[in-house]
N, C-alpha and C positions, 0 to 999 in steps of 0.2 A: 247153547249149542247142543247141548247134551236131551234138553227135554226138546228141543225142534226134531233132533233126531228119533228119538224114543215116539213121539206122535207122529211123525210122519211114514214109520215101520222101517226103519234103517236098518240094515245089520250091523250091529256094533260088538265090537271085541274088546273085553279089559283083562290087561296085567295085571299083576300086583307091582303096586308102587311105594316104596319106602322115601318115610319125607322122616327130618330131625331139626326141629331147630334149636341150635347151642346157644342164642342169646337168651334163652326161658321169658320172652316177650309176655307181657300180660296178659292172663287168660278174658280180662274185657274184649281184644279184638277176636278173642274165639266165641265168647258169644254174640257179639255185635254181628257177625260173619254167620253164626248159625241161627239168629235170627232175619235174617236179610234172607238166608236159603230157605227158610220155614215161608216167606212171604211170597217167595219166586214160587214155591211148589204150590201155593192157595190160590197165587193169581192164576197159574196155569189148569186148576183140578175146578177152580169155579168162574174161570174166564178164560178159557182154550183161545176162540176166537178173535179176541181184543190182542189177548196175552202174544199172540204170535204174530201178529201182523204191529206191535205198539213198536218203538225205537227205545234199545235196551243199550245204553252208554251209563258209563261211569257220572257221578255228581261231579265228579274233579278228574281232567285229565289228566293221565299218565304222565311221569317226566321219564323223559327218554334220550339218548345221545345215539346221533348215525356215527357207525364204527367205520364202516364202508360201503359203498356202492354199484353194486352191478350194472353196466351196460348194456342194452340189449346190441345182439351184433348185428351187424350191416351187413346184409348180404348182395 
């Protein structure tokens, strides 16, 4: 979303974001994770055209639980 925006001339605004994670998880998923992002920046710097119009989902879907549900209302 970030590089769709960034190409298409969006105005975008960032904070600063503080992130910690207390389990000290293995630094393999931080490289795995910053090679996956080194590959997203190649596809899009030497494949703009393909890169943005391709279908960009996860390998493995999400698990996820509905907490609750909104209705839209009846008028």
């Amino acid at each position: 979303m970030l590089a769709y925006s960034i190409v298409s001339g969006a105005s975008l605004r960032f904070f600063p974001l503080t992130w910690r994670e207390e389990d000290q998880t293995s630094n393999v998923r931080l490289v795995r994770q910053t090679l996956r992002m080194f590959d997203v920046l190649r596809q899009l710097v030497f494949a703009r055209g393909t890169f943005m119009t391709a279908w960009h989902q996860p390998e493995q879907p999400y698990d996820s639980d509905v907490i609750t549900r909104v209705e839209p209302a009846v008028s």
